[in-house]
RODO-2510 file (C-alpha; in nm, 4 decimals, decimal comma):
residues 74
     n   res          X          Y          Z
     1     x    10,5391     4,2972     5,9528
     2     x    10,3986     4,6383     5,8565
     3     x    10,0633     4,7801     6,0052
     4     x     9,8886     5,0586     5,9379
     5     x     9,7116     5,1393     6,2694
     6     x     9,4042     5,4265     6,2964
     7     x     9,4499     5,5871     6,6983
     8     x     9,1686     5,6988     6,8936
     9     x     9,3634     5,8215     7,1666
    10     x     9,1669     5,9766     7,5153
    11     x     8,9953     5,6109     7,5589
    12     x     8,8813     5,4492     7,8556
    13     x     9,0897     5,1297     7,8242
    14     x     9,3858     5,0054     7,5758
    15     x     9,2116     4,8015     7,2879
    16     x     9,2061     4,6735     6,9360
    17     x     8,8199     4,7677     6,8444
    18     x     8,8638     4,5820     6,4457
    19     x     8,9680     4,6474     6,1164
    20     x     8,8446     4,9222     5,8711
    21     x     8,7630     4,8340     5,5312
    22     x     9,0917     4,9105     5,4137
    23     x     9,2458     4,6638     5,6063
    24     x     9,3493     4,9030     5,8912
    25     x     9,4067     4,8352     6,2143
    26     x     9,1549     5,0682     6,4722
    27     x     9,2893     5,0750     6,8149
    28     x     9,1940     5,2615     7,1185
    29     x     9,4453     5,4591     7,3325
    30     x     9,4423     5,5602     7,7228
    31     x     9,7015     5,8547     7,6539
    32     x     9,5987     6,1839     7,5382
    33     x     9,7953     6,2754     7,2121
    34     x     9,9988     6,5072     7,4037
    35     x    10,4056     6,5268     7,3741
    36     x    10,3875     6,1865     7,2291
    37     x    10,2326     6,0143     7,4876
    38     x     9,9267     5,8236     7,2905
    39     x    10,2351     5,7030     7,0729
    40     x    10,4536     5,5740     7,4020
    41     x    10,1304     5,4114     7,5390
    42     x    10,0656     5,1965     7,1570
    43     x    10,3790     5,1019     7,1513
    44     x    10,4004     4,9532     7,4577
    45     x    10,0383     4,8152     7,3685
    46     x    10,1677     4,6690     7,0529
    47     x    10,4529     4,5224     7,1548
    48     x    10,2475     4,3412     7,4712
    49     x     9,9800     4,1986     7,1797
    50     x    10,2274     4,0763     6,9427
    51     x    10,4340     3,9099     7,2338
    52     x    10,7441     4,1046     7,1083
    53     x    11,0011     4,3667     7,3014
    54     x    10,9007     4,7185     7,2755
    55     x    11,2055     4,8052     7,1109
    56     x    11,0827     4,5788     6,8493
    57     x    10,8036     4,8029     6,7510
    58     x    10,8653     5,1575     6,5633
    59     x    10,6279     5,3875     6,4000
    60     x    10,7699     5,4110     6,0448
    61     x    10,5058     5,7446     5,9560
    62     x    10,2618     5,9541     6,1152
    63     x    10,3911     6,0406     6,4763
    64     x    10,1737     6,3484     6,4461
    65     x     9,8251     6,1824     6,2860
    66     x     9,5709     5,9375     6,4027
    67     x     9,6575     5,6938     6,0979
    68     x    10,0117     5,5695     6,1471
    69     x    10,2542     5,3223     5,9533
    70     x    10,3810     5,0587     6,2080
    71     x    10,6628     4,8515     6,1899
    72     x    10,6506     4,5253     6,4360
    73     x    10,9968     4,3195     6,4462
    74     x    11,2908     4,4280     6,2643
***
């Protein structure tokens, strides 16, 4: 399955807040988007959701932008 996910990193907690109009996914991020951190901290968030290994989820685009192409199982 492919998700495109919208990143609000600097959060208080590690949460899906809904779904934009576009179908989106908004989640919020502990990690500051620093050295890839924010986009450790959603994998590892994604991969606990969808009940999957971590090595199961890859961002396909947009390491370096809040709206990124996700990639969940192989």
């Amino acid at each position: 399955m492919t998700l495109r996910v919208k990143v609000i990193p600097r959060s208080a907690k590690n949460e899906i807040v809904g779904e934009l109009a576009d179908g989106t996914l908004k989640v919020k991020i502990a990690a500051p988007p620093d050295k890839g951190k924010a986009n450790d901290e959603l994998v590892a968030f994604l991969a606990g959701h969808f009940g999957v290994p971590r090595s199961s989820v890859t961002i396909i685009s947009g390491r370096a932008a809040t709206v990124k192409l996700v990639r969940i199982g192989n």
